[in-house]
C-alpha positions in Angstrom: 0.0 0.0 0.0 0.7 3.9 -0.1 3.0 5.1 2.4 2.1 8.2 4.2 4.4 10.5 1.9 1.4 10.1 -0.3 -1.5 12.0 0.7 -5.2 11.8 -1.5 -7.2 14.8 -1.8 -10.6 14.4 -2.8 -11.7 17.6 -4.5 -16.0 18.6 -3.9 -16.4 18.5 -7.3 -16.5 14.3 -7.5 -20.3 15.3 -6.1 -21.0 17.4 -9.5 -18.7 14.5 -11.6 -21.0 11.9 -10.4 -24.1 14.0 -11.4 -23.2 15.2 -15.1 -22.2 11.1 -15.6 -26.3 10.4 -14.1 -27.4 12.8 -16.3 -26.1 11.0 -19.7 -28.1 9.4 -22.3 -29.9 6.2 -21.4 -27.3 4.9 -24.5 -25.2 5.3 -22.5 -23.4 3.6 -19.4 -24.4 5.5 -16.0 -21.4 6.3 -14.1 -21.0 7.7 -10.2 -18.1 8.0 -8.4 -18.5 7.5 -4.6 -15.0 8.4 -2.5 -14.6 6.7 1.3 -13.5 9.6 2.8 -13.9 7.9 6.2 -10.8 5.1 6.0 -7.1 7.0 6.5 -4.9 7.7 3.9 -4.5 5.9 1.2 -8.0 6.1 0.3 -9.8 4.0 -2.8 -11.9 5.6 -5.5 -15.1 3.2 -5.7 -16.5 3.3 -9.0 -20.6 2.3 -9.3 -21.5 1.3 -13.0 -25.3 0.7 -14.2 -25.1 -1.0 -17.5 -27.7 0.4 -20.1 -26.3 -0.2 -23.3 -23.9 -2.8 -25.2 -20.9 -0.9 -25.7 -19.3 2.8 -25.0 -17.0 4.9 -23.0 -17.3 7.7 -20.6 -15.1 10.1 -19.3 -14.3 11.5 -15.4 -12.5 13.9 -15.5 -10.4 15.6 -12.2 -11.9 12.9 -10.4 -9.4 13.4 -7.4 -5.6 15.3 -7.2 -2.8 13.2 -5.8 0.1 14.8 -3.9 3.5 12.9 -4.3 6.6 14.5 -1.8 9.2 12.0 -3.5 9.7 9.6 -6.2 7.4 6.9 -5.9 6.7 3.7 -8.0 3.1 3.0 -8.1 0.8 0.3 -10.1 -3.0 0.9 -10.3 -4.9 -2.6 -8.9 -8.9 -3.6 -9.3 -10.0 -5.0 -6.2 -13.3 -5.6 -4.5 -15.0 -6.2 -7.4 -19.3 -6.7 -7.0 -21.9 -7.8 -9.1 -25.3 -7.2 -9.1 -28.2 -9.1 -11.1 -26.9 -11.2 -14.6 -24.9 -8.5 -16.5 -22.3 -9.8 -18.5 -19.5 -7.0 -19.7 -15.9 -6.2 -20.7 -14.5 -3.3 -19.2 -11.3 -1.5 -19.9 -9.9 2.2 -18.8 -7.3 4.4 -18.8 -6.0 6.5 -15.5 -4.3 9.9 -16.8 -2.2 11.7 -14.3 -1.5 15.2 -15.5 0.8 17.7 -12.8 -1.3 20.7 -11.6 1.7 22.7 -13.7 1.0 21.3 -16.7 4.7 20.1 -17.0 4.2 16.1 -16.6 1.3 13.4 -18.0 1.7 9.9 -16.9 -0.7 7.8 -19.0 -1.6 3.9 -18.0 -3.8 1.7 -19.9 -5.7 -0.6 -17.7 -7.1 -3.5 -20.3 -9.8 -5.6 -18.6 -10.1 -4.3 -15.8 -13.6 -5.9 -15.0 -14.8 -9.0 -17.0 -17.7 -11.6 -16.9 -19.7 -13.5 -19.0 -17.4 -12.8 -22.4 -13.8 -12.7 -23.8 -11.4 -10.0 -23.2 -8.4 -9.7 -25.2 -5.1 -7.7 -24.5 -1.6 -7.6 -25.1 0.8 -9.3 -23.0 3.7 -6.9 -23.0 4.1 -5.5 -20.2 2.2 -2.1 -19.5 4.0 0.4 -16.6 1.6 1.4 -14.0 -0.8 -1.8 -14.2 1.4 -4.9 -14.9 4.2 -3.6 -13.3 5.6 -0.3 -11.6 5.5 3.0 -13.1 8.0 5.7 -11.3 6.0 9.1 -10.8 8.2 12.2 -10.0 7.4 14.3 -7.0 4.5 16.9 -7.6 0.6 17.5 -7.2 -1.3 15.8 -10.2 -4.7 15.7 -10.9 -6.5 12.0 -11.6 -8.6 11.7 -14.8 -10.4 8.1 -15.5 -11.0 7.0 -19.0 -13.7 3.8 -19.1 -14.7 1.8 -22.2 -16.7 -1.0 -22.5 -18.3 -3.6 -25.0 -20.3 -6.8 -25.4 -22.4 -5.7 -22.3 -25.6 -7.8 -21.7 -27.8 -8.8 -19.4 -29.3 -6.1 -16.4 -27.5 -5.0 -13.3 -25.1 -2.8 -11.7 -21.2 -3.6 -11.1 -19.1 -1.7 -8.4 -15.1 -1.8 -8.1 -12.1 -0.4 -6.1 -9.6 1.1 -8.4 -6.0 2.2 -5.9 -2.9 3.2 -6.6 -0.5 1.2 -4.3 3.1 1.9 -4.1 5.3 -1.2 -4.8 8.3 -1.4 -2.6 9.8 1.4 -0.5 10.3 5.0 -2.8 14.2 4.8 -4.3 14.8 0.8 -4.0 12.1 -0.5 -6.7 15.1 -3.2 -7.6 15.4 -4.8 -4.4 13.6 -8.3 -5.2 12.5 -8.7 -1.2 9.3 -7.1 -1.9 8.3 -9.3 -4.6 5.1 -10.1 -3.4 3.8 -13.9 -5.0 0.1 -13.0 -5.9 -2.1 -14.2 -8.7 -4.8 -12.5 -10.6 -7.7 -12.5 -13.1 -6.7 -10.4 -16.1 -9.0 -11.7 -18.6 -10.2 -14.1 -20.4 -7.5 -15.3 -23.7 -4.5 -13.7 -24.7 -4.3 -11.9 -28.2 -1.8 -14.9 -29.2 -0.7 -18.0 -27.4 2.3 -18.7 -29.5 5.5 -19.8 -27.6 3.4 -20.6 -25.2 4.5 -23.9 -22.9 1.9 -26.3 -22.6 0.8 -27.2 -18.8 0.9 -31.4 -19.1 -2.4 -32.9 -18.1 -3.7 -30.8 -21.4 -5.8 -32.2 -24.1 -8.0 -30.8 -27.1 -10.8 -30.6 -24.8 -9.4 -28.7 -22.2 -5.8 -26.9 -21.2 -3.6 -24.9 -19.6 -1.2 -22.4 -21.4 2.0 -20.7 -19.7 3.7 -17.5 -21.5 7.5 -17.6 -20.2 8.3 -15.9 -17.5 9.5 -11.9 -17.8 11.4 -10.5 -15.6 9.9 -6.8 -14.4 11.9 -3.7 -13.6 11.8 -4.4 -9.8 13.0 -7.8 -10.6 10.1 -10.1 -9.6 9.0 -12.3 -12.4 5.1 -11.9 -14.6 4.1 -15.1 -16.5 0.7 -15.3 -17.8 -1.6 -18.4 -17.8 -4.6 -19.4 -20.0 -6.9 -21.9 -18.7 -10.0 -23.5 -21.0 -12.5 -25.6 -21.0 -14.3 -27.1 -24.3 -15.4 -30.2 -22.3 -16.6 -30.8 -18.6 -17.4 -27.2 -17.7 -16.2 -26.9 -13.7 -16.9 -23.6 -13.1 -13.5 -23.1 -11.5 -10.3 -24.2 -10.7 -7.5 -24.1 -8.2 -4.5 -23.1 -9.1 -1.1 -23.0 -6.7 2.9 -22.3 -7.1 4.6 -24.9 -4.9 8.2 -25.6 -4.4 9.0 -28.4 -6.5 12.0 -29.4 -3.9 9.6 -28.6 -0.6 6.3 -28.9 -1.6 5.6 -25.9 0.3 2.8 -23.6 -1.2 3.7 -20.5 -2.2 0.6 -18.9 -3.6 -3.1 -20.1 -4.2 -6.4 -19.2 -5.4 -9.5 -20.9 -6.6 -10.4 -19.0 -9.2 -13.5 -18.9 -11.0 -13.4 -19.5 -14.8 -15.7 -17.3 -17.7 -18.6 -18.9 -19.4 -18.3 -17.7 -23.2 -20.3 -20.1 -24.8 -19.2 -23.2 -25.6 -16.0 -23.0 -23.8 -15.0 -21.6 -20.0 -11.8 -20.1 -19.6 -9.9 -17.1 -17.8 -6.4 -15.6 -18.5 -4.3 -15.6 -14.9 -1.6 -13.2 -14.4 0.7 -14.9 -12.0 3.7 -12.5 -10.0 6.7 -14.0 -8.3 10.1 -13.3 -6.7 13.1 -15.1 -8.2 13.2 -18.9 -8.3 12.2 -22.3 -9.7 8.2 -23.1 -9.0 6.1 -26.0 -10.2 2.1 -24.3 -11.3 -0.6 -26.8 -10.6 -4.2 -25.8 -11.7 -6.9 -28.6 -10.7 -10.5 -28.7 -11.2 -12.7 -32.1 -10.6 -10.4 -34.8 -11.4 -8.1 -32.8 -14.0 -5.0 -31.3 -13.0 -2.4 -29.4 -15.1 0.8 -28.8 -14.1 4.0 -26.7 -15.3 7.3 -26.0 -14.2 8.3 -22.0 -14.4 12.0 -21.2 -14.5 12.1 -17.2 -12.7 15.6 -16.2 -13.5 17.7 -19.0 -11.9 
């Protein structure tokens, strides 16, 4: 998280943002903005979405000003994501931080940020500021949200967390100790799969893709993994990093997988520190497993 050299400052007009987004079209996708003042620095920006139509974009402008008093390396994060009713969408966005002085724009593409019920593609290089650290010099800057959306269905509302969280202490973004082993939804199926290694336990009927691992500017490790199901359906799957000497579990999550039809599938993005893991993704009586090489 933030440490306190950061400090939020939620301007009054987010009350008159939140409004003028109400009072679009019905075309369009409804948009407020609710801030939790009440929780101590760093504070969230919740996001409330009412679908009403299949695809768009929306702009929110100066949602909130962000002072920095050093160099700090920061990633944007989705958490705390809710559902309500059977919508279905694929959500993307883009968080523009312009200086109060007009001297400095740091732009971050967010692709899939929210996804159900259909396929979102992106690009697996690696994108500063959401995939992995992004230094931002010291100054005031002003927040501005881009969202975009398509293949919406379905009726409901959806509601996320959207943070930015500093990674590591301010000045030492190499030092491979704070490599913190997590794993996350991304989407659903990369733009391309080739190169990819093959998770054994795979079939025609349902598999598990691995991208090789990258190493990140702070030195922990990204790979990417692409799970699918054309047979058998299981709704989810568990998926772990052990130590292949130990056994010892590094990292787990049961993770539930995307109906798109005819298949079921989800695209994993999977962080680690330096080392040599074995991946093991299980559902039912399936399991896929994979060895990752991180730099060692």
């Amino acid at each position: 998280m933030l440490n306190p050299v950061i400090k939020y400052v939620f301007l009054s007009v987010l009350v008159a943002v939140a409004a003028a987004a109400l009072l679009v079209g019905s075309s369009l996708l409804r948009v407020g903005v609710e801030v939790n003042v009440s929780v101590p620095p760093p504070t969230a920006v919740r996001v409330n979405l009412n679908v009403t139509s299949q695809r768009g974009e929306e702009t929110l402008p100066n949602v909130t000003r962000l002072k920095l008093e050093e160099e700090t390396p920061i990633v944007f994060r989705v958490t705390d994501v809710i559902f309500e009713g059977n919508v279905s969408l694929a959500l993307s966005g883009k968080a523009i931080l312009r200086s109060v002085d007009g001297s400095r724009t740091y732009s971050i593409t967010m692709p899939c940020m929210v996804v159900r019920g259909t396929n979102c593609f992106r690009t697996m290089n690696i994108i500063l500021g959401w995939d992995a650290p992004i230094t931002i010099e010291p100054g005031e800057y002003v927040l501005t949200l881009k969202l975009s959306w398509f293949d919406a269905s379905g009726d409901g509302k959806v509601s996320f967390t959207l943070e930015a969280e500093e990674v590591g202490e301010a000045g030492s973004i190499h030092n491979t100790t704070s490599c913190a082993p997590s794993i996350e939804i991304v989407g659903t199926k990369p733009e391309s799969a080739e190169g990819w290694i093959i998770a054994n336990g795979s079939t025609r009927s349902y598999a598990t893709l691995l991208s090789p691992p990258e190493r990140l500017s702070n030195g922990c490790y990204v790979t990417y993994v692409w799970v699918w199901f054309f047979n058998g359906r299981p709704g989810s799957v568990d998926v772990k990093v052990v130590g292949p000497s130990s056994g010892e579990t590094l990292v787990s999550r049961n993770v539930a997988l995307v109906d798109v039809g005819t298949y079921e599938e989800v695209l994993l993005r999977i962080t680690l520190p330096p080392g040599t893991y074995l991946l093991k993704v299980s559902a039912g009586g399936k399991v896929f497993e994979a060895g990752l090489k991180c730099g060692t």
